[in-house]
Backbone as XML, in Angstrom:
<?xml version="1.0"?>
<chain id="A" units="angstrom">
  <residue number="1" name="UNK">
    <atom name="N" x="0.839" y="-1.187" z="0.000"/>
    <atom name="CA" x="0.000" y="0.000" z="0.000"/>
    <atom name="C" x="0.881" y="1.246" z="0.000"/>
  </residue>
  <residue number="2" name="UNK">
    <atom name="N" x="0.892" y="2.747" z="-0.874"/>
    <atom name="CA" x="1.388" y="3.309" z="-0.736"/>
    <atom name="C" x="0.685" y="4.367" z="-0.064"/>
  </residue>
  <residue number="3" name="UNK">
    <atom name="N" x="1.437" y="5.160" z="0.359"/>
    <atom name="CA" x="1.389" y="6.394" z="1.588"/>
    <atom name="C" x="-0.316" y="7.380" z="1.431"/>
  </residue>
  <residue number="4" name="UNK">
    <atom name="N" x="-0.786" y="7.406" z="0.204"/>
    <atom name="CA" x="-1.886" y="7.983" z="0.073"/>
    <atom name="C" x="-3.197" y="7.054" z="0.247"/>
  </residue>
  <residue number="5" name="UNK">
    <atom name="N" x="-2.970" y="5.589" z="-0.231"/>
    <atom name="CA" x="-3.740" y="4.847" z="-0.012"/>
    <atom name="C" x="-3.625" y="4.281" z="1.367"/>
  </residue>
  <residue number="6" name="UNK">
    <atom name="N" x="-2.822" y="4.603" z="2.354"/>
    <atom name="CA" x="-2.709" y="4.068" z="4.045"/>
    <atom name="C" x="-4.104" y="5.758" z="4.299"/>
  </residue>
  <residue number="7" name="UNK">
    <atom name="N" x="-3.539" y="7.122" z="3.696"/>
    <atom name="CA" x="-4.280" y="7.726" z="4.118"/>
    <atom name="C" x="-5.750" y="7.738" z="4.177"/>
  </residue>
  <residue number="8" name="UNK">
    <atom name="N" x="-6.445" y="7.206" z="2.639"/>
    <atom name="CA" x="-7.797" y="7.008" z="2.086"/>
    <atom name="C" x="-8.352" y="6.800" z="3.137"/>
  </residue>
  <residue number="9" name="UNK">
    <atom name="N" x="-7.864" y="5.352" z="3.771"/>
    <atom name="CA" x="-8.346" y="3.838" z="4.271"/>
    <atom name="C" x="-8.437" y="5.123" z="5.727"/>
  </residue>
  <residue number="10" name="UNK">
    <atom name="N" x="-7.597" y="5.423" z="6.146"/>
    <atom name="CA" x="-7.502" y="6.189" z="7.837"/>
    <atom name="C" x="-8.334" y="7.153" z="7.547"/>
  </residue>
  <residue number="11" name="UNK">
    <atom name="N" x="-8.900" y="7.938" z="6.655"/>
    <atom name="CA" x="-9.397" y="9.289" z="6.272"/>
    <atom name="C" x="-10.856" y="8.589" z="6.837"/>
  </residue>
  <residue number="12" name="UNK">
    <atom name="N" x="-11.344" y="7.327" z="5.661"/>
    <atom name="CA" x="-12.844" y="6.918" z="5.551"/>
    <atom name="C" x="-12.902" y="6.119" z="6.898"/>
  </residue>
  <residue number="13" name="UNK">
    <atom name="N" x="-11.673" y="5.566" z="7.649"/>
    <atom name="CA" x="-12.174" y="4.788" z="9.008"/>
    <atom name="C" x="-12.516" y="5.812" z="10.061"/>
  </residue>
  <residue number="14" name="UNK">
    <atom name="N" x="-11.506" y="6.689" z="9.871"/>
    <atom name="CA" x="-12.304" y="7.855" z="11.131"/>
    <atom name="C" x="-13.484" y="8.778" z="10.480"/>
  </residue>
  <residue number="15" name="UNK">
    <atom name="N" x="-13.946" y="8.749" z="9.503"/>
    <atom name="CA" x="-15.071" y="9.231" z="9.499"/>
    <atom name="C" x="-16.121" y="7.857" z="9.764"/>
  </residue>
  <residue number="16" name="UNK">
    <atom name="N" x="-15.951" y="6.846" z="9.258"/>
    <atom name="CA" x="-16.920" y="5.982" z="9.561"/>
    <atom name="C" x="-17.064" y="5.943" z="10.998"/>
  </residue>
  <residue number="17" name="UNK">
    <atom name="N" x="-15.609" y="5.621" z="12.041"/>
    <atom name="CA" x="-16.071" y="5.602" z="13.255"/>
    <atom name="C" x="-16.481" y="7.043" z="13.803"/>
  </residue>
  <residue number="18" name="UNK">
    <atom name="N" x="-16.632" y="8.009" z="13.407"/>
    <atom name="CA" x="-17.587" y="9.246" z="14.154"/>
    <atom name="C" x="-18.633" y="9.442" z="13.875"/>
  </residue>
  <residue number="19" name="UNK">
    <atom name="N" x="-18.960" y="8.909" z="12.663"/>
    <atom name="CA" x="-20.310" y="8.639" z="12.223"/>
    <atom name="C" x="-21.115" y="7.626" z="13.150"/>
  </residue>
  <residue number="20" name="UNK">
    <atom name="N" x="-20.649" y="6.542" z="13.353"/>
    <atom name="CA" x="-21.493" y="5.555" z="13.631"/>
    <atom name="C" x="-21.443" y="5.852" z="15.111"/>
  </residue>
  <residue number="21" name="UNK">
    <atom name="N" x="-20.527" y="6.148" z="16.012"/>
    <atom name="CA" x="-20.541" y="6.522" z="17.254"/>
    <atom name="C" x="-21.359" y="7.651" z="17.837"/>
  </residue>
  <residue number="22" name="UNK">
    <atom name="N" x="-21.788" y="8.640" z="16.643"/>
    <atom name="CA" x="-22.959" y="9.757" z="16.866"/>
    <atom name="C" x="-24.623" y="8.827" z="16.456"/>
  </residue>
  <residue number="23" name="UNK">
    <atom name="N" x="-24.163" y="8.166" z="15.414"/>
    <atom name="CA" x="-25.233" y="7.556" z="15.069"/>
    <atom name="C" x="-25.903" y="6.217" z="16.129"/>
  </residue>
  <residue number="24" name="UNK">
    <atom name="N" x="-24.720" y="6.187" z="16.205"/>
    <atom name="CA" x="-25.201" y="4.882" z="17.882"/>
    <atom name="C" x="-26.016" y="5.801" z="19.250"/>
  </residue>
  <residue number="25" name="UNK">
    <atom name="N" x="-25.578" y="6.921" z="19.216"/>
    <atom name="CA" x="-26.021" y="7.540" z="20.759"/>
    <atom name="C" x="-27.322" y="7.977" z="20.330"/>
  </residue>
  <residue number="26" name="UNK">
    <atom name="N" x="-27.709" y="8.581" z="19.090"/>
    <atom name="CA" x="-28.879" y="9.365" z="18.802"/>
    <atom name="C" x="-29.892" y="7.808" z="18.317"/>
  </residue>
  <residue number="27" name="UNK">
    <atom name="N" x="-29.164" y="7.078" z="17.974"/>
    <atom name="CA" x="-30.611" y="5.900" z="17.535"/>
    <atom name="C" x="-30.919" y="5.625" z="19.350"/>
  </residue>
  <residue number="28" name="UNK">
    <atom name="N" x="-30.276" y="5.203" z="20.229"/>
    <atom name="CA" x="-30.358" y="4.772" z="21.612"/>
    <atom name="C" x="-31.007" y="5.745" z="21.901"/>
  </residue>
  <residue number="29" name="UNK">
    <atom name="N" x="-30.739" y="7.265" z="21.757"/>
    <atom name="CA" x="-31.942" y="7.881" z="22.631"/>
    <atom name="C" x="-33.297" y="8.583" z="22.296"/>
  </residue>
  <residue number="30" name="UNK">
    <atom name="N" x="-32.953" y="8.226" z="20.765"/>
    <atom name="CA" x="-34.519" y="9.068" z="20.316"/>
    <atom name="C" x="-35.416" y="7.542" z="19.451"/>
  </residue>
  <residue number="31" name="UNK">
    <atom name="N" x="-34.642" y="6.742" z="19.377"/>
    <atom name="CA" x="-35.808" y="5.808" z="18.870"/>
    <atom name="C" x="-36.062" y="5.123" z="20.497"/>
  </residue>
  <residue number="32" name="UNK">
    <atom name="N" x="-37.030" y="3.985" z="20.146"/>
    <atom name="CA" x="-37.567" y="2.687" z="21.158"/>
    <atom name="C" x="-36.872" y="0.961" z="20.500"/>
  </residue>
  <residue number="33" name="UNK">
    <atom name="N" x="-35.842" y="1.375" z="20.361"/>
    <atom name="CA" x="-34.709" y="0.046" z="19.557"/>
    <atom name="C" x="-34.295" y="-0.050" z="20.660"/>
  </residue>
  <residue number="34" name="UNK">
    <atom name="N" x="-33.607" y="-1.266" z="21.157"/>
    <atom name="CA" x="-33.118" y="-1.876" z="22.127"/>
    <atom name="C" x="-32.060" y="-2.995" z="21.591"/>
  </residue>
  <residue number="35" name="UNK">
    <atom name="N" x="-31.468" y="-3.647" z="22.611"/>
    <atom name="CA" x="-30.394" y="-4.758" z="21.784"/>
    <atom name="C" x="-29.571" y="-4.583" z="20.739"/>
  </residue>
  <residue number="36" name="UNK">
    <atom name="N" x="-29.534" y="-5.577" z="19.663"/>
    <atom name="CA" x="-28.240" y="-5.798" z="18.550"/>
    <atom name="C" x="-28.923" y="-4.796" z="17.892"/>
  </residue>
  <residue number="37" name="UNK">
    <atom name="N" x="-30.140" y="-4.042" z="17.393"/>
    <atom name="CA" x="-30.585" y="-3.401" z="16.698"/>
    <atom name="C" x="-30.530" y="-1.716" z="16.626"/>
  </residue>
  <residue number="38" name="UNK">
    <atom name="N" x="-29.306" y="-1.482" z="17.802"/>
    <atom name="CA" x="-29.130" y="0.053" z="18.036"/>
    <atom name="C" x="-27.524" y="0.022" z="16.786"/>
  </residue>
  <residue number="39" name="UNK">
    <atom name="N" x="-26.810" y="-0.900" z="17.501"/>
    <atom name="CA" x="-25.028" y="-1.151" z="16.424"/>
    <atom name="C" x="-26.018" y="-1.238" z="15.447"/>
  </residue>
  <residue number="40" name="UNK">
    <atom name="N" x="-26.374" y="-2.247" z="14.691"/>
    <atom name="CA" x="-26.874" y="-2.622" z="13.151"/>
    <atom name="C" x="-27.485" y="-0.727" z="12.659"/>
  </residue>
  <residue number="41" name="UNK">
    <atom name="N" x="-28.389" y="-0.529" z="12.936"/>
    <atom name="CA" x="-28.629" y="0.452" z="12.873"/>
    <atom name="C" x="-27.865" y="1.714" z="12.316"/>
  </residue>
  <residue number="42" name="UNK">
    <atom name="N" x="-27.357" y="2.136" z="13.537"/>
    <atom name="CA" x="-26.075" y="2.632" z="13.807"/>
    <atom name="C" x="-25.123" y="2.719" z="12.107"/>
  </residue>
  <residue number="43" name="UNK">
    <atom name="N" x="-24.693" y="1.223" z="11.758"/>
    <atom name="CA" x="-23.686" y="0.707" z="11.019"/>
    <atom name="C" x="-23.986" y="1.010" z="9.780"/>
  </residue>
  <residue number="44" name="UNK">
    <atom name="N" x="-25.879" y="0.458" z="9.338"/>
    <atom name="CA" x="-26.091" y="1.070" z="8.217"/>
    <atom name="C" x="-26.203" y="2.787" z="7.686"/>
  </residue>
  <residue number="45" name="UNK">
    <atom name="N" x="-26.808" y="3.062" z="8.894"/>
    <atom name="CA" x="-26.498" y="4.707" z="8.657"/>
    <atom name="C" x="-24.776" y="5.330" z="8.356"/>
  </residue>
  <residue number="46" name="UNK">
    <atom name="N" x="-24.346" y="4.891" z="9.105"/>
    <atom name="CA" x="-23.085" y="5.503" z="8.860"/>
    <atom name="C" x="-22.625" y="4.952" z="7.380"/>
  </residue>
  <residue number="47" name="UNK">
    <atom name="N" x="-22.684" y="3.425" z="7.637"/>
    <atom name="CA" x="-21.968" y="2.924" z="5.445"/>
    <atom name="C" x="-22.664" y="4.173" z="4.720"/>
  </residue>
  <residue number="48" name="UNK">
    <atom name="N" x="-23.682" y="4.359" z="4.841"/>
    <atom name="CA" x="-24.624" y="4.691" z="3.765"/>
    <atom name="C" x="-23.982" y="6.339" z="3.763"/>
  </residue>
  <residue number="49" name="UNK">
    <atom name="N" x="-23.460" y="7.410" z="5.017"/>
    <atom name="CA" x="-23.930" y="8.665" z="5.298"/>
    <atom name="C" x="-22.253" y="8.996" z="4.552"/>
  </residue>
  <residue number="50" name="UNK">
    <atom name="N" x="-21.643" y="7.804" z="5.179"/>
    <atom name="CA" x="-19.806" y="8.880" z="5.773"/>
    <atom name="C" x="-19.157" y="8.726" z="3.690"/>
  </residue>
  <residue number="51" name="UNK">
    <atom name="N" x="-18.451" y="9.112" z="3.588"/>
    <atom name="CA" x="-17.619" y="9.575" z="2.749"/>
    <atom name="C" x="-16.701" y="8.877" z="2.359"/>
  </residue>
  <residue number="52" name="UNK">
    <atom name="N" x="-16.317" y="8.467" z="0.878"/>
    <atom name="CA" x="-15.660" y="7.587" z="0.157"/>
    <atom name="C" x="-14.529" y="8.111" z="0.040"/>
  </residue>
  <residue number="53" name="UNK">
    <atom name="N" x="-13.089" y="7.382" z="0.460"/>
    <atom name="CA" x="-12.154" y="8.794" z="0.028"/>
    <atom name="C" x="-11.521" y="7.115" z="-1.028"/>
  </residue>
  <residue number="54" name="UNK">
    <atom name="N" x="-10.359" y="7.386" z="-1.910"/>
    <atom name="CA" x="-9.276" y="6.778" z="-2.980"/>
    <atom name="C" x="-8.161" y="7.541" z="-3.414"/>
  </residue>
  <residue number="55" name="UNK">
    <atom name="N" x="-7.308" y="6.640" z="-3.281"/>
    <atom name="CA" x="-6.540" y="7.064" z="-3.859"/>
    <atom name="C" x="-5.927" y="6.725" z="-5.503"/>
  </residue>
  <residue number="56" name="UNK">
    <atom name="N" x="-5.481" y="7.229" z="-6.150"/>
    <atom name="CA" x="-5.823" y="6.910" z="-7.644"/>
    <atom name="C" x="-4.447" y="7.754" z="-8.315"/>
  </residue>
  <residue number="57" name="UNK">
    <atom name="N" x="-3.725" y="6.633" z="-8.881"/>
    <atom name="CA" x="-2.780" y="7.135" z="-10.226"/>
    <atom name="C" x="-3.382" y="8.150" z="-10.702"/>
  </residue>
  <residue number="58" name="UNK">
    <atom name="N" x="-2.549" y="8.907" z="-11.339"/>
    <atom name="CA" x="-2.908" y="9.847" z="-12.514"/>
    <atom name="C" x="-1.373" y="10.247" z="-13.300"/>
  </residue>
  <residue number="59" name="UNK">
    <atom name="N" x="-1.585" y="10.625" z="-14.426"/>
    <atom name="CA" x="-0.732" y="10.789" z="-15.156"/>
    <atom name="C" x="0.350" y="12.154" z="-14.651"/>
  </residue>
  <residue number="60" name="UNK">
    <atom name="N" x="-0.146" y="12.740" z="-13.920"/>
    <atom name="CA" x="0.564" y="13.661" z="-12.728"/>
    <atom name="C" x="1.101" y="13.215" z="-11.362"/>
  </residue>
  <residue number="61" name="UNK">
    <atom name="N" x="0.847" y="11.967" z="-11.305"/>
    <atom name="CA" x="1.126" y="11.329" z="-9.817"/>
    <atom name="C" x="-0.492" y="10.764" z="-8.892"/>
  </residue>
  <residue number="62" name="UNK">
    <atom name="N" x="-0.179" y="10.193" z="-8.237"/>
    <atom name="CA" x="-0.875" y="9.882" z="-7.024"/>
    <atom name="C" x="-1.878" y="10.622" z="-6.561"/>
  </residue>
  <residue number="63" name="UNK">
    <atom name="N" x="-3.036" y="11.264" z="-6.798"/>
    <atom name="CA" x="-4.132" y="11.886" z="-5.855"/>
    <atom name="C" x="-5.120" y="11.169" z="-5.148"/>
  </residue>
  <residue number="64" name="UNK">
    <atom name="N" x="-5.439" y="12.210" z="-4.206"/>
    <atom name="CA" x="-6.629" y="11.586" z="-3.396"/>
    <atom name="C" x="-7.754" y="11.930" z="-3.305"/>
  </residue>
  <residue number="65" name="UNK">
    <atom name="N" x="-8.586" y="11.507" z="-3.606"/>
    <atom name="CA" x="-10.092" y="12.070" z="-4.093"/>
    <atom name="C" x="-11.336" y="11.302" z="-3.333"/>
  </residue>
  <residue number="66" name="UNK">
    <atom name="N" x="-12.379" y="12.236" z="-3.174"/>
    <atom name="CA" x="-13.214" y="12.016" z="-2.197"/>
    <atom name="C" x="-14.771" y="12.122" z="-2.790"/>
  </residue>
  <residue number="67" name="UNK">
    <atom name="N" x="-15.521" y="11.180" z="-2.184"/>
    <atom name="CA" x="-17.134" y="11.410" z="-3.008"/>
    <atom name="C" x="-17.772" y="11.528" z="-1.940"/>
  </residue>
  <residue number="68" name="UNK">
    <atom name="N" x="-18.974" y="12.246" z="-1.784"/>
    <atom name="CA" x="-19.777" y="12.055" z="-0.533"/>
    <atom name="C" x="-21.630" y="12.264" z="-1.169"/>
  </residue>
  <residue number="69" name="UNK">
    <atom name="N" x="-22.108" y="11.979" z="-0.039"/>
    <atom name="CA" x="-23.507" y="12.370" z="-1.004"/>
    <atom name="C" x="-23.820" y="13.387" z="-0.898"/>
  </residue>
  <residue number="70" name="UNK">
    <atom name="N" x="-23.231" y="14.236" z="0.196"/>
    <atom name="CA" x="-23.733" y="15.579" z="0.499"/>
    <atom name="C" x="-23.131" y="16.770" z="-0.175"/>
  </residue>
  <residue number="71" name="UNK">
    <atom name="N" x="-22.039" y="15.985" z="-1.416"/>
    <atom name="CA" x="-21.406" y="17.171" z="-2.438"/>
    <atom name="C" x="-21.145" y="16.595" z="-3.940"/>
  </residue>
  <residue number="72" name="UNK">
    <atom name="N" x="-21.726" y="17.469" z="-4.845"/>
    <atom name="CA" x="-22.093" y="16.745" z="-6.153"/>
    <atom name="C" x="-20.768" y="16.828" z="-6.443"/>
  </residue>
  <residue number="73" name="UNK">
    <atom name="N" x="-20.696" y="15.009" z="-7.452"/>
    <atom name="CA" x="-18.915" y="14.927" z="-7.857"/>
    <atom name="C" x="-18.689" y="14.745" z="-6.742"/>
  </residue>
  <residue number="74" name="UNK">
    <atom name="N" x="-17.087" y="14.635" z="-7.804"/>
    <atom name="CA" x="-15.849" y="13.867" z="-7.227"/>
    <atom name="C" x="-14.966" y="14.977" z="-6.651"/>
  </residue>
  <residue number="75" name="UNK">
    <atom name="N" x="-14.288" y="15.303" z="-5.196"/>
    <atom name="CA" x="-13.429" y="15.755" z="-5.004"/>
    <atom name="C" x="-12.183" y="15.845" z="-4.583"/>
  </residue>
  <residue number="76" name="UNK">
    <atom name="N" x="-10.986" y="16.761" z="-5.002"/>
    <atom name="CA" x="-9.404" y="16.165" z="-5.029"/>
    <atom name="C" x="-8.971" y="16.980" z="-3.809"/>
  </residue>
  <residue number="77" name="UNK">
    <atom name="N" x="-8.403" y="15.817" z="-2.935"/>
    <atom name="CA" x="-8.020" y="15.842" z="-1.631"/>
    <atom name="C" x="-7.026" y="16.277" z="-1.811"/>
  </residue>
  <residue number="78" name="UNK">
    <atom name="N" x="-6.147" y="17.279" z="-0.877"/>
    <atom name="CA" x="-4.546" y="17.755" z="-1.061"/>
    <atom name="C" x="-3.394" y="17.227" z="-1.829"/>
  </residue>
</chain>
């Protein structure tokens, strides 16, 4: 793995885990879910919410680019 693709992977895991860790406290206190069904929950919201990052050749080098649903297109990370 090279140095931009260690970043992607760390970029989209800490957004997944702040996602799902906000998304875990607010399903627990505003729904009536209980048990395995607060995580599950939780897990699909966040896959579905947090942000795709890649890293990707280009004929200029290595960039890192990011998709989300909450911004039309593709965008190039530093």
């Amino acid at each position: 793995m090279t140095k931009l693709q260690v970043r992607a992977f760390l970029y989209q895991l800490g957004c997944f885990a702040i996602l799902f860790i906000a998304g875990r406290y607010l399903v627990a206190v505003y729904t009536g879910l209980t048990g395995l069904w607060i995580p599950v929950t939780a897990f699909i919201a966040a896959t579905l919410i947090s942000p795709k990052f890649q890293a990707v050749k280009t004929k200029d080098g290595e960039k890192l680019f990011m998709k989300w649903i909450f911004l039309k297109g593709i965008k190039e990370i530093g």
